[in-house]
C-alpha positions as CSV (number, residue, x, y, z in Angstrom):
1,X,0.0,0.0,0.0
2,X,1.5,3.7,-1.0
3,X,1.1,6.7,1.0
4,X,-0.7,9.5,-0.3
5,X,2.1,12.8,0.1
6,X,-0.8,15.8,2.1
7,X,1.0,18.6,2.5
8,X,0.2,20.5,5.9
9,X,0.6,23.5,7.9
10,X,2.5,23.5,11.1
11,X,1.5,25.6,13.7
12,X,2.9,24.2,16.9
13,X,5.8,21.7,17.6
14,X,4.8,18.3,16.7
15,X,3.9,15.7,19.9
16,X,6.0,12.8,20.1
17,X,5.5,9.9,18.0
18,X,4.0,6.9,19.7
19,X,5.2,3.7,18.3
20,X,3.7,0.1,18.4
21,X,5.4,-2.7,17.4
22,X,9.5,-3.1,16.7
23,X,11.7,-0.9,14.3
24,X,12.8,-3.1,11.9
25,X,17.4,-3.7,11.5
26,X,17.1,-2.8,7.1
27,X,20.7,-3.7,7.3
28,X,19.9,-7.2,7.1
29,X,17.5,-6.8,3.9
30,X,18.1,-6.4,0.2
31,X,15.5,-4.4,-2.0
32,X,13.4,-6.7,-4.6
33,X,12.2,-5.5,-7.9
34,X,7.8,-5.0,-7.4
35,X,5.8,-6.6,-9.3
36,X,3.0,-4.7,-10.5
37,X,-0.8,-5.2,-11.7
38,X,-1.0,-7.6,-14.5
39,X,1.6,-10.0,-13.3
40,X,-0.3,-13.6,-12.5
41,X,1.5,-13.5,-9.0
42,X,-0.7,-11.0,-7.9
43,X,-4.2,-12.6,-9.3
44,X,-4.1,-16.1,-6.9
45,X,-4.2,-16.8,-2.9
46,X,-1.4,-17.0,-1.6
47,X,0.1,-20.1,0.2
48,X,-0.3,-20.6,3.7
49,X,3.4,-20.4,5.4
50,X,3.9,-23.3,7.5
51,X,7.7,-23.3,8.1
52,X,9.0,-20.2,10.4
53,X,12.6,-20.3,9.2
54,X,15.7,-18.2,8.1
55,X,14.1,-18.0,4.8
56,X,11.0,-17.1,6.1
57,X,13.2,-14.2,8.2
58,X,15.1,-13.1,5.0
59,X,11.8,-12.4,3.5
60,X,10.6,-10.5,5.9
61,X,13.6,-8.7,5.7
62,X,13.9,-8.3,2.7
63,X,10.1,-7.0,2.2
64,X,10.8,-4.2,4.8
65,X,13.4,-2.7,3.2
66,X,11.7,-2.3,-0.4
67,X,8.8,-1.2,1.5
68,X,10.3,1.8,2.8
69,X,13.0,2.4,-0.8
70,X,9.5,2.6,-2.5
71,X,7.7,4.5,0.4
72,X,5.0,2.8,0.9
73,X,3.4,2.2,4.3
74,X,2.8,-2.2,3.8
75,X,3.9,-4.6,1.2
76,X,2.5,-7.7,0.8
77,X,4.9,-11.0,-0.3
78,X,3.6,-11.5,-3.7
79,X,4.1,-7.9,-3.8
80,X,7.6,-8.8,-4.6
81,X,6.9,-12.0,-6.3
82,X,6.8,-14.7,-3.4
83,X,2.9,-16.2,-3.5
84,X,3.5,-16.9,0.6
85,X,0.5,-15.5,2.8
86,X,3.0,-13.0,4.7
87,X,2.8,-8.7,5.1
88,X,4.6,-6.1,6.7
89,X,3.8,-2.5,7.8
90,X,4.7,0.5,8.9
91,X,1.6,2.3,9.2
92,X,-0.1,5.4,10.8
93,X,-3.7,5.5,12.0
94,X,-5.6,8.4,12.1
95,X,-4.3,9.2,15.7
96,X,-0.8,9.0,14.5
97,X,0.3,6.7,16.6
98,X,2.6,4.8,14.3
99,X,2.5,1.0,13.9
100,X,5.2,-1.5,12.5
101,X,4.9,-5.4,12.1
102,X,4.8,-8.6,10.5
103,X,1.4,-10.6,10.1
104,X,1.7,-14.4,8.4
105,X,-1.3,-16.1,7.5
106,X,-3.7,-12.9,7.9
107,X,-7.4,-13.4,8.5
108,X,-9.7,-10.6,8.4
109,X,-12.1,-10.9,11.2
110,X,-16.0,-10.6,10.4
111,X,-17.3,-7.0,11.7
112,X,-20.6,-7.3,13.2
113,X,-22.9,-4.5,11.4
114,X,-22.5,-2.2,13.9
115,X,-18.9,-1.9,13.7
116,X,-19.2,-1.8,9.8
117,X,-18.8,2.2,9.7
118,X,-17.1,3.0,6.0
119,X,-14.8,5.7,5.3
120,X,-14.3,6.5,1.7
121,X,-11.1,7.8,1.0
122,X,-7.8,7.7,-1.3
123,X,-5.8,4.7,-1.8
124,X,-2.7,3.7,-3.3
125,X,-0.9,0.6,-4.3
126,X,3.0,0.3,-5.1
127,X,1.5,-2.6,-7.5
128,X,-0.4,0.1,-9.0
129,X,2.1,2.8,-9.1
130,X,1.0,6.7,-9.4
131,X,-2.3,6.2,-9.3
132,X,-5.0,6.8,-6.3
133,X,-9.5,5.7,-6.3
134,X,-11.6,6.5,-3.5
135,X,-12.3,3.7,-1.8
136,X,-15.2,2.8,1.1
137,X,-13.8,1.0,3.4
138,X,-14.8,-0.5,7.3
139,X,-13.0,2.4,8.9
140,X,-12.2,-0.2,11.7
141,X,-10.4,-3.4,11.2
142,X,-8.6,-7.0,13.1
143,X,-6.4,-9.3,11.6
144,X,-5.5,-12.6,13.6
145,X,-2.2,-14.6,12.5
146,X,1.2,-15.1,13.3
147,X,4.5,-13.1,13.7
148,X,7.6,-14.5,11.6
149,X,8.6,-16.5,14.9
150,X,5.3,-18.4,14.3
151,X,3.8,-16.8,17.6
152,X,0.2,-15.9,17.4
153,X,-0.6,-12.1,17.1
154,X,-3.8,-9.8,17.2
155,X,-3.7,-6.4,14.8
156,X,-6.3,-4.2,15.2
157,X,-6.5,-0.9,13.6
158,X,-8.5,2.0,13.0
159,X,-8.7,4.6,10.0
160,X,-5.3,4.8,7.4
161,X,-4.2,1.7,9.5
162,X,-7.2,-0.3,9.0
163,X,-7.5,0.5,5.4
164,X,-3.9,-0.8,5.4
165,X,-4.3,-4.1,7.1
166,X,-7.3,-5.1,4.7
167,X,-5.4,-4.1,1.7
168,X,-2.5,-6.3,2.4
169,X,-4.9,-8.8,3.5
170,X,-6.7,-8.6,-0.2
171,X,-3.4,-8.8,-2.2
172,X,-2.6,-12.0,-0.4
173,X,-6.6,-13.4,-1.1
174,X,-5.4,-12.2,-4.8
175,X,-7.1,-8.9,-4.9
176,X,-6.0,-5.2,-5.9
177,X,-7.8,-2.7,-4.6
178,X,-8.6,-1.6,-8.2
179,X,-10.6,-4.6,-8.1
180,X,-13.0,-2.8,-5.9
181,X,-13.6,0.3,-8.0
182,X,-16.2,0.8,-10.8
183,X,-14.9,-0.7,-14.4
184,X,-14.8,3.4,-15.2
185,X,-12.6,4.1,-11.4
186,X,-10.4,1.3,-12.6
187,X,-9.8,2.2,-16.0
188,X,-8.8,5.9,-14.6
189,X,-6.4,4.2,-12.0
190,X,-4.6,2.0,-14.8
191,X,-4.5,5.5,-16.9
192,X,-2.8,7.1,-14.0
193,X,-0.5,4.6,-13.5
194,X,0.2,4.4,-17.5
195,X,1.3,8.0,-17.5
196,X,4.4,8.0,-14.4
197,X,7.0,6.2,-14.6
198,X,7.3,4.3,-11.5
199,X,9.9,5.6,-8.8
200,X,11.0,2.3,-7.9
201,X,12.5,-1.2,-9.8
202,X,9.3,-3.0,-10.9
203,X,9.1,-6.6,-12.4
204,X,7.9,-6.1,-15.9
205,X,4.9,-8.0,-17.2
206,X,5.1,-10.6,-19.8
């Protein structure tokens, strides 16, 4: 998921930054070209992860580090080409309070209807690069899975973060979030994306 840049106005000196979860060592990572919409990678589930190894750790690794070279906020494994259910993220929520982590073998919970508030706002995609849709989403979200260590975890989130942890939960179900626009909202997203160059390696599609 990419970060839309809002520029801001300043008037007092920021509040410290409240940080959940672990800042990640990118010393041990190497950066890996993205694929991007239209690669088949991207169109299938993703396989559960059942061995928490050092490949498993290298991933990880290396999937933090292209996250932040490209900017974006969470990247999902077959974001990069590896069809294994795993994200990362390093995400603010509306609070800014910022959150970092690893989830393997995500599963969105089911909201009751009451908790099913949508906020329709702009999203991004570094498998979609340049281009942002409005898009409604539950504005409150809670992923169960596991760390990298194999040790079950509990994300919940609320507002940018929320939109975050059900979009990396869609890419590894197989979905973009241009997948949930209108045929005219996606065509408009694959025209913006046709007309930048991307800022970051990406895998070409056959």
């Amino acid at each position: 998921m990419s970060e839309q840049q809002v520029e801001t106005a300043v008037l007092e000196e920021p509040a410290p930054v409240r940080v959940v979860g672990e800042v990640p060592d990118t010393s041990k990572g190497v950066f890996r070209p993205i694929t991007v919409v239209g690669n088949p990678v991207l169109q299938h589930p993703c396989e559960t992860v059942t061995a928490f190894d050092e490949e498993l750790s290298a991933l990880v690794a290396d999937m933090f580090v292209t996250m932040y070279a490209a900017e974006g906020v969470g990247l999902a494994a077959n974001q990069v080409g590896v069809a294994r259910r795993v994200f990362v993220y390093d995400c603010p929520d509306d609070e800014g309070v910022r959150h970092i982590g690893v989830v393997v073998n995500p599963v969105l919970d089911e909201l009751d209807p009451a908790q099913r508030t949508l906020d329709e706002s702009a999203e991004g995609c570094l498998s979609v690069p340049g281009a942002y849709a409005d898009l409604a989403r539950p504005e409150y979200a809670v992923v169960r899975g596991q760390d990298q260590f194999g040790k079950e975890v509990v994300v919940e989130g609320t507002g940018f973060f929320a939109r975050c942890l059900q979009h990396e939960t869609d890419h590894l179900n197989g979905y973009l979030y241009i997948d949930r626009l209108s045929k005219r909202d996606r065509k408009d997203a694959l025209r913006q994306m046709a007309e930048l160059t991307p800022r970051y390696e990406v895998v070409p599609n056959a």
